[in-house]
Structure formats: structure tokens, C-alpha cells
Backbone as a ProteinNet text record, in pm:
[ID]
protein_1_A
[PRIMARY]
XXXXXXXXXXXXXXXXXXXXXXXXXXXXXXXXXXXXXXXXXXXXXXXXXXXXXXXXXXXXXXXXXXXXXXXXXXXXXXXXXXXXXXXXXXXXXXXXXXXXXXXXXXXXXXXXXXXXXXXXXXXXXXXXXXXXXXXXXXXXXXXXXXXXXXXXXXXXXXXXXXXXXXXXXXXXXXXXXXXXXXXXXXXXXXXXXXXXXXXXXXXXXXXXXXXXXXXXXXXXXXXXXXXXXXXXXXXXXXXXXXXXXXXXXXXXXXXXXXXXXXXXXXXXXXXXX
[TERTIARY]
84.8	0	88.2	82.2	106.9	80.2	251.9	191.7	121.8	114.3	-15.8	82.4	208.4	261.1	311.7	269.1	332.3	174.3	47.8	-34.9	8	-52.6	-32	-64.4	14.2	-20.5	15.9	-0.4	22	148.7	265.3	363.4	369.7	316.4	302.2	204.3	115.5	24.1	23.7	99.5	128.2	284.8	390.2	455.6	362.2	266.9	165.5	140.8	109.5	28.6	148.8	254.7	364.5	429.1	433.9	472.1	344.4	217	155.4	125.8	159.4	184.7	282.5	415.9	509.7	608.6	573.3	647.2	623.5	537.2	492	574.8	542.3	648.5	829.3	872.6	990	1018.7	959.1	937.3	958.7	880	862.9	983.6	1038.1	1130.1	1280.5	1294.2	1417.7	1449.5	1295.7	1279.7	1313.9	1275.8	1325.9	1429.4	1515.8	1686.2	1698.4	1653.4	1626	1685	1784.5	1839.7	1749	1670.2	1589.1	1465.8	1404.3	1256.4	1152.5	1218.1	1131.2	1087.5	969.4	937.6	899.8	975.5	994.9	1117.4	1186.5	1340.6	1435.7	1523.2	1663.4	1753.8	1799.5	1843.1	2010.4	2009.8	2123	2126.9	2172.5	2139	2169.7	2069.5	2098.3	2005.7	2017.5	1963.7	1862.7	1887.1	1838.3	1685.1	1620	1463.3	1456.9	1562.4	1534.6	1553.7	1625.1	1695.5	1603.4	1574.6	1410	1281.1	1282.9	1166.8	1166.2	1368.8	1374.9	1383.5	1414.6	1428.9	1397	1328.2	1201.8	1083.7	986.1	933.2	810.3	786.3	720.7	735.5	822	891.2	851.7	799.4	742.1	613.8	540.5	369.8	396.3	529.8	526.6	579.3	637.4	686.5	614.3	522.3	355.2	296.4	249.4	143.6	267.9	417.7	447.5	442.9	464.2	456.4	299.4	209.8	75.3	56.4	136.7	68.1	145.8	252.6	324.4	276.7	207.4	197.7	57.2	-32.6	-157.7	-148.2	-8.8	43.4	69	110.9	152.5	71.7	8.3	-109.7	-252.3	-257.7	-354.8	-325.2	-199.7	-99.2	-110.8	-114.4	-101	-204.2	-336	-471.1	-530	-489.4	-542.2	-510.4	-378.3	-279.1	-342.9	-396.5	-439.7	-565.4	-614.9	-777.5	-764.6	-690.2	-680.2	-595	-514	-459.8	-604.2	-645.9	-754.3	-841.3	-888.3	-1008.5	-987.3	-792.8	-730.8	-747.6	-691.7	-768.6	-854.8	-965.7	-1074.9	-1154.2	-1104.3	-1181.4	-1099.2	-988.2	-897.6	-924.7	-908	-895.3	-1007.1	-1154.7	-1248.8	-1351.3	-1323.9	-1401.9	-1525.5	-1603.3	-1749.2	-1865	-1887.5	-1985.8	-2057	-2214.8	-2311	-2222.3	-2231.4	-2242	-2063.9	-2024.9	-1879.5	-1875	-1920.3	-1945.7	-1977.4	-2050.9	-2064.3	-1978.2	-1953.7	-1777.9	-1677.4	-1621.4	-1546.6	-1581.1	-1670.5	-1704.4	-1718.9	-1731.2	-1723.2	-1600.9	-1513.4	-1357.1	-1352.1	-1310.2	-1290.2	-1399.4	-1485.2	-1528.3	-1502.9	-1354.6	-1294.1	-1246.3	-1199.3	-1136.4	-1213	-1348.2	-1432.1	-1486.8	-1522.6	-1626.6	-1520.6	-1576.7	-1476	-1456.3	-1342.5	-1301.5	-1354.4	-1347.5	-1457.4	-1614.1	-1646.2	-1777.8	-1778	-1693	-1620.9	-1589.8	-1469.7	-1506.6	-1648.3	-1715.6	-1851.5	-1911.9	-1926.9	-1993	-1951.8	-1817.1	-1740.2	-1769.1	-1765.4	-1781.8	-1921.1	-2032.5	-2197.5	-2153.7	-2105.3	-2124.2	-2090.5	-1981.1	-1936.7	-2034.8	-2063.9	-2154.1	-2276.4	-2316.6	-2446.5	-2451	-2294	-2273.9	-2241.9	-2222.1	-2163	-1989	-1928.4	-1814.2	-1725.9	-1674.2	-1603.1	-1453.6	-1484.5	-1368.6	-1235	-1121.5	-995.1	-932.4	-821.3	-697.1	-786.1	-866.9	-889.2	-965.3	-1084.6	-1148.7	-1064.9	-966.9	-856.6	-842.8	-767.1	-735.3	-789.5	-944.3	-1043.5	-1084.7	-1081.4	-1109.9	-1023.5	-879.1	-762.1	-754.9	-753	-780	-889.8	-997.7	-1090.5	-1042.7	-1013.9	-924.9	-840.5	-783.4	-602.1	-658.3	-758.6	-773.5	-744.6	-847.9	-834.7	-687.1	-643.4	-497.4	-378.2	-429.6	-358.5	-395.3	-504.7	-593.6	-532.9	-502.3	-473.4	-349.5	-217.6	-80.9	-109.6	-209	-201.6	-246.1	-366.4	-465.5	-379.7	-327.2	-224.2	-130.1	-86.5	35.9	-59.1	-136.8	-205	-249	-326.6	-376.5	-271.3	-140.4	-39.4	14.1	2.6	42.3	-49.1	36.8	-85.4	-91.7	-213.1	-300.2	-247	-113.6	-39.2	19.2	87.8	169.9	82.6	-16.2	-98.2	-168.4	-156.1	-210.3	-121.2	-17.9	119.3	115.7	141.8	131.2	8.5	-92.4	-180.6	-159.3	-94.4	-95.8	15.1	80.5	232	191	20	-52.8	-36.5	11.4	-1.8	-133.6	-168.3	-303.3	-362.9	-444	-463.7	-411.3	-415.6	-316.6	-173.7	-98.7	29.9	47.5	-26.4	-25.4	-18.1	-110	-100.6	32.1	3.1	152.9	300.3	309.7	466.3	512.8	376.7	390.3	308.5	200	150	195.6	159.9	230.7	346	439	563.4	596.8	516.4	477.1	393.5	365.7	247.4	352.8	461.7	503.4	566.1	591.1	617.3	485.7	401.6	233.6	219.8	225.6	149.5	278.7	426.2	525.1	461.4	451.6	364.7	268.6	171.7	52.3	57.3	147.2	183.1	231	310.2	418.9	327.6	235.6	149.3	25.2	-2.4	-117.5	-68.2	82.4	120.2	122.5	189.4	195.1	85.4	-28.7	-181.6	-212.1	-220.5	-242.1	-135.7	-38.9	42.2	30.8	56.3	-22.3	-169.3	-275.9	-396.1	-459.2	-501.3	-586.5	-733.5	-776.3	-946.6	-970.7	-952.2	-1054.9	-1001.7	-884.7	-848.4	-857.1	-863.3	-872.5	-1103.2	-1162.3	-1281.8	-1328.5	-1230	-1270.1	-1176.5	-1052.3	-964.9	-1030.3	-1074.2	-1164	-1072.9	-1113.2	-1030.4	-882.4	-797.3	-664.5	-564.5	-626.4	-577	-493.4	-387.3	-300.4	-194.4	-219.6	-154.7	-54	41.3	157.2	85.4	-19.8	-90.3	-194.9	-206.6	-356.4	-280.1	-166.9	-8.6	4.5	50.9	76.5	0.2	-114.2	-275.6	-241.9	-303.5	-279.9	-221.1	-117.5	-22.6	10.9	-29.4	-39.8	-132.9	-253	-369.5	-318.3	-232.5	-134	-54.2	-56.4	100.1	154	215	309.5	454.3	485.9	668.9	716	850.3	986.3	979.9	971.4	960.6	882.7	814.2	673.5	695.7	806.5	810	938.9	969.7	1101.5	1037	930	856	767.6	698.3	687.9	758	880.9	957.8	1035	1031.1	1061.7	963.2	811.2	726.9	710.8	700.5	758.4	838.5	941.9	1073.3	1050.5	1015.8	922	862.3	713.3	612.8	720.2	781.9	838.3	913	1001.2	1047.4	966.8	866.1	817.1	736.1	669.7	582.4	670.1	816.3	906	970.1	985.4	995.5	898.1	773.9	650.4	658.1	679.1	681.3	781.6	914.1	1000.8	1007.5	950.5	946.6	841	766.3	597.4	654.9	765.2	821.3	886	965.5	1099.3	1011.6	900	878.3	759.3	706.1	678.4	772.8	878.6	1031.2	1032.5	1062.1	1119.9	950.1	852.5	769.9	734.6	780.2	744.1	938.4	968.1	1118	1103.3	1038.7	986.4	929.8	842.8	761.3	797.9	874.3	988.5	1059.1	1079.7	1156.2	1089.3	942.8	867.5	812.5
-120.6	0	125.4	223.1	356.9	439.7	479.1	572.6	761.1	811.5	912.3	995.1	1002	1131	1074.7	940.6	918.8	934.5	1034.1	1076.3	1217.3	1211.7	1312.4	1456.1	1567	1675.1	1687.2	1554.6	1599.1	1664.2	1682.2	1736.5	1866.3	1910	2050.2	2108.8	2033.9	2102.2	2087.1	1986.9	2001.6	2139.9	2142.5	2247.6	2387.6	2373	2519.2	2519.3	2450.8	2474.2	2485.4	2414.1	2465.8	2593.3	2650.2	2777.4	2885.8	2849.6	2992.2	2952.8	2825.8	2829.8	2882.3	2877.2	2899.9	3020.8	3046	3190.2	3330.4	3329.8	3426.5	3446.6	3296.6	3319.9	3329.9	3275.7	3281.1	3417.1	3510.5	3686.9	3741.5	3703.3	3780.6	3734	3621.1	3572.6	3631.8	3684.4	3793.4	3867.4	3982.4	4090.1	4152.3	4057.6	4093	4080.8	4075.5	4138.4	4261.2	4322.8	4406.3	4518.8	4604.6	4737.2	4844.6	4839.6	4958.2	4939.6	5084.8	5140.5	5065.4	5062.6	5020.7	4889	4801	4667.3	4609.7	4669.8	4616.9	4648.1	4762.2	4790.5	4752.8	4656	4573.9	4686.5	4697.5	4815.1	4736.8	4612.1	4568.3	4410.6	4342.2	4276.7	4314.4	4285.1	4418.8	4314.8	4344.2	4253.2	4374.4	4498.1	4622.2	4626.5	4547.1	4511.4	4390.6	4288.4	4203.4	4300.7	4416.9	4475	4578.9	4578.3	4734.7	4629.3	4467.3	4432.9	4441.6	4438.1	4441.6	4580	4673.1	4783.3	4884.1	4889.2	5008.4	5047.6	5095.2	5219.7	5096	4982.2	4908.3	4773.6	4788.8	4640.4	4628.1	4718.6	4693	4618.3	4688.5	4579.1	4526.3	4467.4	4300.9	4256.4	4288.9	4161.3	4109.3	4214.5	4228.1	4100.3	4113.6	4042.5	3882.3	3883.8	3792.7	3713.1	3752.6	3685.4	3617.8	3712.5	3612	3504	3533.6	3416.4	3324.8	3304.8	3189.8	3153.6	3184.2	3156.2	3102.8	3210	3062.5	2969.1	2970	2864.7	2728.3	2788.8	2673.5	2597.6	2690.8	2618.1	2582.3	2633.1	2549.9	2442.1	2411.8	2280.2	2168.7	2246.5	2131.8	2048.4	2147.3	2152.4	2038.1	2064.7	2009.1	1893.5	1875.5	1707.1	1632.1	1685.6	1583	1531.5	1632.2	1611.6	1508.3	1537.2	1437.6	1316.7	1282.9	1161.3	1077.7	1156.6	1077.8	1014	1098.3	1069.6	997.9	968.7	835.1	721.4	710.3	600.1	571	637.2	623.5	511.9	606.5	579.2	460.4	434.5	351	206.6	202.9	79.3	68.9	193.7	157.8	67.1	-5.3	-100.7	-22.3	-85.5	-80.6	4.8	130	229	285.9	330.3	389.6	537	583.7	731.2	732.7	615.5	620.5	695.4	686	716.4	916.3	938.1	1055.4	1103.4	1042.2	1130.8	1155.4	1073.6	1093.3	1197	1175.5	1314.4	1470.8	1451.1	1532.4	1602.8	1539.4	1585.8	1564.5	1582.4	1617	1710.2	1800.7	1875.8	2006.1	2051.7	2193.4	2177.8	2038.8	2038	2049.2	2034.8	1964	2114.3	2199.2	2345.9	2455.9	2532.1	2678.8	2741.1	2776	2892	3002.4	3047	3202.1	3156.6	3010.5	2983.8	2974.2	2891.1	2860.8	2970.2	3065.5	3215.4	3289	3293.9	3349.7	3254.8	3160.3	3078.3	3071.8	3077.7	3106.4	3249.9	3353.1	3458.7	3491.6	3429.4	3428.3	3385.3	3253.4	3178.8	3245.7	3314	3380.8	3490.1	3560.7	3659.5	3632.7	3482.6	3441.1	3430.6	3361.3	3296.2	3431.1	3587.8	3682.3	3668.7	3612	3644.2	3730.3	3806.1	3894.5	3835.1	3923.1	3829.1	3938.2	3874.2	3917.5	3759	3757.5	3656.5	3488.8	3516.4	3368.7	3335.2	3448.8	3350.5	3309.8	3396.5	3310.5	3189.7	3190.5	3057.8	2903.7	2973.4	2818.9	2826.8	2923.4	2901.5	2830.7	2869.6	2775.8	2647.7	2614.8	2512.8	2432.6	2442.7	2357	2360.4	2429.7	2470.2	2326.8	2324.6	2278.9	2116.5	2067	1947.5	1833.2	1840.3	1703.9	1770	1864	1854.1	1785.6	1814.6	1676	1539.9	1534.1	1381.1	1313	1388.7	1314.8	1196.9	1281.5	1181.7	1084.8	1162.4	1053.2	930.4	965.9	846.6	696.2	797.6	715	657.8	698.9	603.8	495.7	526.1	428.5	307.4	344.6	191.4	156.7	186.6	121.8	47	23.5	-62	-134	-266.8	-396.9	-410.6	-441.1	-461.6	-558.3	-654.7	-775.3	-726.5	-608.4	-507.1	-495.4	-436.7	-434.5	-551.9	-638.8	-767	-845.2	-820.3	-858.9	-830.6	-694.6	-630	-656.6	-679.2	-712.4	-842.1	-968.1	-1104.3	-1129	-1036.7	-1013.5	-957	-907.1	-843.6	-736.3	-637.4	-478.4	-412.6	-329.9	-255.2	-210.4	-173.3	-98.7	47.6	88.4	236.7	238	107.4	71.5	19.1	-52.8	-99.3	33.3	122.4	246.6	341	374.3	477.3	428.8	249.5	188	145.2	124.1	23.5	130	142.1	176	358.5	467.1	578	593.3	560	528.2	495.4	403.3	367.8	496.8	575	648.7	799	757.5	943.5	1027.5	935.4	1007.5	1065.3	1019	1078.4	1169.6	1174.9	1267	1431.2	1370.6	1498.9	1552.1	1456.8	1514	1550.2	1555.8	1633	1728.1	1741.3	1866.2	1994.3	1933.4	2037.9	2083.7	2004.7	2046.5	2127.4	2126.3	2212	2338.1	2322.9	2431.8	2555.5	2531	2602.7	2624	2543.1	2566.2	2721.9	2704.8	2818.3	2956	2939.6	3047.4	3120.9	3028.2	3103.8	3127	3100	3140.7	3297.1	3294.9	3460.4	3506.3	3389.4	3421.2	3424.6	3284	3278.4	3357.5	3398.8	3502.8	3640.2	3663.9	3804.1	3864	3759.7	3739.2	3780.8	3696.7	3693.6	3723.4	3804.1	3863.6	4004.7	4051.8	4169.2	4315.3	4406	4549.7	4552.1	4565	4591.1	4458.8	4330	4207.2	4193.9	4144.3	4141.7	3969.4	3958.1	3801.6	3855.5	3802.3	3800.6	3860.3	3745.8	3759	3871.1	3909.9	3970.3	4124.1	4107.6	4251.6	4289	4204.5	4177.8	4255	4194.9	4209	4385.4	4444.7	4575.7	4673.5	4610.6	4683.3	4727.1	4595.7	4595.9	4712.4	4702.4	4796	4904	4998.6	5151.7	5131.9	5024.3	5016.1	4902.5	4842.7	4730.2	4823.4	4736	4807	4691.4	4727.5	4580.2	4532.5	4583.8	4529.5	4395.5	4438.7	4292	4159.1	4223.6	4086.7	3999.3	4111.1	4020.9	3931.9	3965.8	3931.1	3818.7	3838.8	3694.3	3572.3	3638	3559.2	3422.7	3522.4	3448	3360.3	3386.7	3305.6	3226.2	3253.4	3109.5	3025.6	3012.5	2969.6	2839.5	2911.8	2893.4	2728.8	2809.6	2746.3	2561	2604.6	2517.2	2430.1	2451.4	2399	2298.8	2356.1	2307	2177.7	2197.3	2109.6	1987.1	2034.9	1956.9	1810.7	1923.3	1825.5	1744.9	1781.4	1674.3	1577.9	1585.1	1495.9	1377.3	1408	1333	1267.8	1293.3	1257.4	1121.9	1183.2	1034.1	976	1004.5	909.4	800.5	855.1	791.4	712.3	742.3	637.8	523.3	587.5	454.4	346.2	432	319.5	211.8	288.9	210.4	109.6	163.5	40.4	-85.9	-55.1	-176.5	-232.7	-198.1	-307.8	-352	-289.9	-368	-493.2	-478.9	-570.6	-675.2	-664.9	-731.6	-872.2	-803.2	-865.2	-945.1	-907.7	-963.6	-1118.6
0	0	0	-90.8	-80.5	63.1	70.5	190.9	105.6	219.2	184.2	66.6	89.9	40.3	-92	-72.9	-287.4	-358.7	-299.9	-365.6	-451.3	-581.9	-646.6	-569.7	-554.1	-554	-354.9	-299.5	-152.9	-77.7	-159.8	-110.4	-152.9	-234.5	-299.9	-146.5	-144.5	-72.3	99.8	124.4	241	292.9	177.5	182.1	225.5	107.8	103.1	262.5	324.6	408.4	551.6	558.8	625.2	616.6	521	437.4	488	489.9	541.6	681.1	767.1	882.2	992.1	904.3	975.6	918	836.1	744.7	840.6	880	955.2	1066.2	1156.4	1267.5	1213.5	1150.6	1109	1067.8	1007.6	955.3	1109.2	1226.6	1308.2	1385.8	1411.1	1492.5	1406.7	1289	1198.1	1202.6	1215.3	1223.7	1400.5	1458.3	1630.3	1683.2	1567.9	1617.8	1473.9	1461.2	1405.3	1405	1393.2	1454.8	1448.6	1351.8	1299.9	1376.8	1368.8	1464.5	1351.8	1198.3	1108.7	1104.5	1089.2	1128.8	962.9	863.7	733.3	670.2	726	671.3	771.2	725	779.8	792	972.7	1021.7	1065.5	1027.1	1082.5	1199	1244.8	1347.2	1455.9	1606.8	1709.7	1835.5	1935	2034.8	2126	2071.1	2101.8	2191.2	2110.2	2122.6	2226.9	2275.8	2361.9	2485.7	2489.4	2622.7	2662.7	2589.5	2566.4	2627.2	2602.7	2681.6	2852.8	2877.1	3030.1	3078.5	3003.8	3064.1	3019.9	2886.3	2840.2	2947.8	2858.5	2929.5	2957.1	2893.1	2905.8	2945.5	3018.9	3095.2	3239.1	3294.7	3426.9	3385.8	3281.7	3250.6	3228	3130.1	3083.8	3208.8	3288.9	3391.1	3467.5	3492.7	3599.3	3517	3384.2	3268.7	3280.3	3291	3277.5	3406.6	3528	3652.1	3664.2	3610.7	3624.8	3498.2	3424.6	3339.5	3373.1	3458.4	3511.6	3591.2	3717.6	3806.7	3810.5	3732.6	3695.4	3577	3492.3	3453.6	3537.9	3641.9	3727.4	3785.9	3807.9	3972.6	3843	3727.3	3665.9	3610.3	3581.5	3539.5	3634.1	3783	3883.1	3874.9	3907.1	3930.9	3820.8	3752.3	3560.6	3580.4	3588	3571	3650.2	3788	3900.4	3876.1	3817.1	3786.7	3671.4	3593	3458.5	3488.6	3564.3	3630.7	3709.3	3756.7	3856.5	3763.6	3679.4	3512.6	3463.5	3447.1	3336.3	3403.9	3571.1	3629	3621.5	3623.1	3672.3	3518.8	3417.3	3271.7	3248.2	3273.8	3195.4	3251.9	3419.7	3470.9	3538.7	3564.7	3612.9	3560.3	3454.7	3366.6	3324.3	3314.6	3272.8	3379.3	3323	3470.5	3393.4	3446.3	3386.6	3320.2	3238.5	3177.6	3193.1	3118.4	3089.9	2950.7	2900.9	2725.6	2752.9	2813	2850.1	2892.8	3046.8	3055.4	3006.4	2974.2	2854.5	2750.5	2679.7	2569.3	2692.8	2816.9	2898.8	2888.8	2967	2956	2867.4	2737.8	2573.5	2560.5	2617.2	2553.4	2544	2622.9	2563.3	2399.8	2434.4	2263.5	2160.6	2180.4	2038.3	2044.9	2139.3	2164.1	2101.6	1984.5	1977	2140.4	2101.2	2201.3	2277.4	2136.2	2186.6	2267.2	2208.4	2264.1	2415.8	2452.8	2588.9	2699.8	2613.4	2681	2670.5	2618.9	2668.1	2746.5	2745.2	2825.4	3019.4	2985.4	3109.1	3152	3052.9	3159.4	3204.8	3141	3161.3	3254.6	3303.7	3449.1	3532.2	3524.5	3653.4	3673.7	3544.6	3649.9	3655.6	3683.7	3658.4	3870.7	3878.5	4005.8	4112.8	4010.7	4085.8	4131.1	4049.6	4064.2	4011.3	4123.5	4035.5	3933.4	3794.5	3738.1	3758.9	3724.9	3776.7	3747.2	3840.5	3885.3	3920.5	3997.7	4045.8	3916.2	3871.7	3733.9	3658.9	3605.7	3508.2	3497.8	3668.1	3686.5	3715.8	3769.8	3716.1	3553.4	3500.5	3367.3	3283.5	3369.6	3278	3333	3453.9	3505.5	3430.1	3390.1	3338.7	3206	3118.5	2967.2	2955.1	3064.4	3076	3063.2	3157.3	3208.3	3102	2947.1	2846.1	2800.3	2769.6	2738	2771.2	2992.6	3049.7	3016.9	2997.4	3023.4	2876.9	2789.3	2654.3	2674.3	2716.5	2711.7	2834	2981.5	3057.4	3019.9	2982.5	2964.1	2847.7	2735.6	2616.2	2689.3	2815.5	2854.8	2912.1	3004.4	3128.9	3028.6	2893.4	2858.5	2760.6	2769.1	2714.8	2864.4	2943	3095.3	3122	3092.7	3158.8	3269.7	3312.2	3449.9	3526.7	3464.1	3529.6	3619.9	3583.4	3722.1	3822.5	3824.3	3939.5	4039.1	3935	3955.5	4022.7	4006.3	4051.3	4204.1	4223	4352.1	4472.9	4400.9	4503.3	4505.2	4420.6	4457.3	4549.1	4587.5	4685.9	4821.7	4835.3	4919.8	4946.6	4825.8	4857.6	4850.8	4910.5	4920.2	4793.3	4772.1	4623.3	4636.6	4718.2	4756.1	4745.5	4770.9	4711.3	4609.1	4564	4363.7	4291.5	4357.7	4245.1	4310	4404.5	4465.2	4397.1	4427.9	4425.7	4276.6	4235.4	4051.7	3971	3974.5	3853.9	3822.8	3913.1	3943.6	3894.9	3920.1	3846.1	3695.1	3691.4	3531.7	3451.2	3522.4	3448.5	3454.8	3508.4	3543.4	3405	3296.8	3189.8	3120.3	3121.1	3084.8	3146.8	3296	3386.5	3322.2	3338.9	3328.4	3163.1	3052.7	2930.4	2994.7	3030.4	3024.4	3092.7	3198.5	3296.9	3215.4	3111.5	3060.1	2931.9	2849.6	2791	2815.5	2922.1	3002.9	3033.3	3072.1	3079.9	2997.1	2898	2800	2748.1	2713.5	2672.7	2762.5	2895.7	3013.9	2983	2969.6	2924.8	2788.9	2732	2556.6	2571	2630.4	2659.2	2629.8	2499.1	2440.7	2508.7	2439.5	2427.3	2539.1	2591.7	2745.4	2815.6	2832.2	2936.4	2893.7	2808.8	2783.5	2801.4	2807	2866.4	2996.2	3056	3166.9	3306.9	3250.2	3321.3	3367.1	3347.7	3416.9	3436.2	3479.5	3410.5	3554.3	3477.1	3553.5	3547.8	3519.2	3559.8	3364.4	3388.3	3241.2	3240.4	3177.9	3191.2	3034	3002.6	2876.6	2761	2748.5	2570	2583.2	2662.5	2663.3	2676.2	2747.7	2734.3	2576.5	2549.4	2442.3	2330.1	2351.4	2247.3	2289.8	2431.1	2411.9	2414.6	2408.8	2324.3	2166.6	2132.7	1944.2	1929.1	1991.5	1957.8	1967.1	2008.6	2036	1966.9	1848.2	1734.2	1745.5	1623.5	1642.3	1647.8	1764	1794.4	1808	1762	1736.1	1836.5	1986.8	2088.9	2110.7	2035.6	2067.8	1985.1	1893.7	1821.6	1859.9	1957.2	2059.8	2172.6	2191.2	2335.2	2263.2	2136.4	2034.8	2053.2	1985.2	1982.5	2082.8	2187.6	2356.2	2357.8	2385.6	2431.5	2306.1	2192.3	2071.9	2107.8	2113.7	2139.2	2321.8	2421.3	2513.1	2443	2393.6	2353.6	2257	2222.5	2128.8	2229.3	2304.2	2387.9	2475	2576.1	2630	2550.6	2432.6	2369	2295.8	2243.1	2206	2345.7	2466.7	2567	2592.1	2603.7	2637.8	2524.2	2388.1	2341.9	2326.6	2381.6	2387.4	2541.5	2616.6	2767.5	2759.6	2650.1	2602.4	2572.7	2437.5	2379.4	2424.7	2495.6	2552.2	2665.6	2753.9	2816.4	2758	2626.7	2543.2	2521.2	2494.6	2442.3	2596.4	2683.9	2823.7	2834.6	2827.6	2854.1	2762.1	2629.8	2553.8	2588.8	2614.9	2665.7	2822.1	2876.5	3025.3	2953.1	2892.3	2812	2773.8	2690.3	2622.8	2692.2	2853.9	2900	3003.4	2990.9	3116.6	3004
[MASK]
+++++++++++++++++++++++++++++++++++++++++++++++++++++++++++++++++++++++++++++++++++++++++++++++++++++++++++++++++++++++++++++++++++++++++++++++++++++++++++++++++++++++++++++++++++++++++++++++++++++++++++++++++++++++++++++++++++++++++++++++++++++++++++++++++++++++++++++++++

């Protein structure tokens, strides 16, 4: 059987579509060593614009906008992973339960719902419930955002691990609180570190929903970012692009090699069992 790309016309068009994906960022990630004020005329190469994000006239708001989007980076990463570790158990090895089929399409349903729908929907709730939005809405909004993002790599590792391990442990008379803490936990920690590190970054690059429901004064990176563009694009911003690109790439590059690599180590446990 033919693989996909000895079809006529699919490499032309998958280029096309890499090319108006990533041309853009590559333009903006050039242009932000830039010497010149001009953001189309080549002024030289110059680091000018990375030093202007720490110590321009506008580096106190980005550090403000950057400390919060880390920090409910973090704690919605935590929040997310645990919730989505508990879900992968729950779905993976809880067998057969009324409104399994439902839950599931449950948690998967940030992914399948537009965005923007999600942010309105989220900020109706809150002021349905009277909450004021700011800092904490963010962060349950990213928190619930974040959750199937974690739940994806966990869940892919957990039903790649046979149930013999566990089965093992309790036939040796460990508790079911030690089958999962001593054997299976362990087995699962390259999923859980993917989905941690993927949630993360989901929460940090975060536009829509937070710019919703962040409420007046509250500024997270992207939403800095956003208003700032609106008063002009300045070289500055496409240095501050650039970082959280670079960032973004990193982090998503590690989650995938952390899955990987402990796919590798479990089909050679395998192997040998």
C-alpha cells in the first residue's frame, strides 16, 4: 500500500500549508533582532529590542502580565494534571460504569467546543454565580481549559500498561493504595510529566478565554501583548513573540520526547517480562 505522500499533488500542498503556517512566525522571529525602529526595513542585526523588553518604558507591565501568566500557569498545570490523572484512572482501569461514554465526551469537551464559545460561556457563568472576574477567574477558567490537554498523554500512557503489574502487587498483598503509589504511578510518570508540561503552556499562551474573563486591571503576557499591538506594532513585541515562541516550542518539544521515551522504556519492560 502507498503511503499518503506518494499521492499526487500531496507534497506541494502540504509544503503550502507549512509555508503559510510557519512563514509568519519565522518573519517575526528575523525581524526581532532588528536594529531599525522600522518593522519592514533591515536596520542591521541588534539585540536592542530584547533589552528594551527588560528595561524600556514598558517592561514593568510586561513583567507584571508575565509573573501572572506563570503563576496561573503553574497552579492550573497542577490543578489540571491531578484532575486528569484521577479521570485516566478512573476511565482507563475503572471497567465498565453507567455514563462512561458521557464522561469521557465530557472531559474532551474543551477540545471539540470553539473557544470564543467557551469564553462566553465562562464569563456568563461567573456573572451568573456573581463572581467577580480578575486573577482567580482566570485561573479556574484555565484550570478547566487545561484538564483534556492533560488527560490526553495521561490516559495514552495508562492503557499502554498492563493490568499484570498491578495484579502482581496485590498477589504479593499490597493494598490498592500501594499498587497504584509503588507500581502503577511510576509507570504512568512520563504521561502525567507530558501532560503537565502540555497544560502548561496551553495556560500560558492562553488569548481568548483570558482576555474574557480577566476583568479590568488584571493582564496576563498575551492579553499585554494584544494591548499593546492595539497603540502600534513596535519591534519590541516581536522580541517578546519571539521568547514566548521559542518557550512554547520547547516546552511542547519536551513533552513529546518525555511520552516518547517512556513509550520506548515500557514496551522493553515488556519485552523482557
Amino acid at each position: 500500500m502507498k503511503g499518503v505522500r506518494h499521492y499526487p499533488g500531496f507534497t506541494a500542498i502540504a509544503l503550502g500549508c507549512l509555508l503559510v503556517l510557519y512563514a509568519p512566525m519565522i518573519v517575526v522571529g528575523i525581524y526581532s533582532f532588528n536594529g531599525s525602529t522600522s518593522l519592514t526595513t533591515w536596520g542591521g542585526f541588534s539585540l536592542r529590542w530584547y533589552a528594551d523588553v527588560f528595561t524600556g518604558e514598558e517592561a514593568e507591565r510586561f513583567g507584571m502580565a508575565t509573573w501572572n501568566s506563570l503563576t496561573i500557569a503553574f497552579m492550573a498545570a497542577t490543578v489540571s494534571t491531578v484532575i486528569a490523572t484521577a479521570a485516566a484512572v478512573a476511565m482507563v482501569r475503572g471497567g465498565r460504569f453507567r455514563g462512561k461514554a458521557g464522561t469521557f465526551a465530557l472531559i474532551n469537551l474543551p477540545l471539540m467546543v470553539p473557544e470564543i464559545v467557551i469564553a462566553v460561556a465562562t464569563l456568563i457563568f461567573f456573572s451568573t454565580i456573581g463572581l467577580e472576574t480578575g486573577y482567580l477567574t482566570v485561573l479556574i477558567a484555565h484550570v478547566t481549559f487545561c484538564i483534556p490537554f492533560a488527560y490526553l498523554p495521561i490516559s495514552a500512557r495508562l492503557q499502554g500498561i498492563e493490568g499484570t503489574y498491578e495484579q502482581a502487587a496485590r498477589d504479593l498483598y499490597a493494598s490498592r493504595w500501594q499498587a497504584f503509589s509503588l507500581i502503577l504511578l511510576p509507570l504512568m510518570a512520563p504521561g502525567i510529566v507530558s501532560g503537565y508540561l502540555l497544560a502548561f503552556i496551553i495556560s500560558l499562551d492562553d488569548f481568548i478565554i483570558t482576555n474574557f474573563v480577566k476583568g479590568a486591571g488584571m493582564e496576563t503576557l498575551p492579553t499585554a501583548i494584544f494591548g499593546s499591538v492595539k497603540q502600534g506594532l513596535k519591534p519590541n513585541i516581536m522580541a517578546i513573540s519571539t521568547m514566548l515562541l521559542v518557550v512554547s516550542i520547547l516546552f511542547v518539544t519536551l513533552s513529546y520526547l518525555i511520552n516518547r521515551r517512556g513509550q520506548k522504556t515500557l514496551v522493553q519492560q515488556g519485552d523482557r517480562a
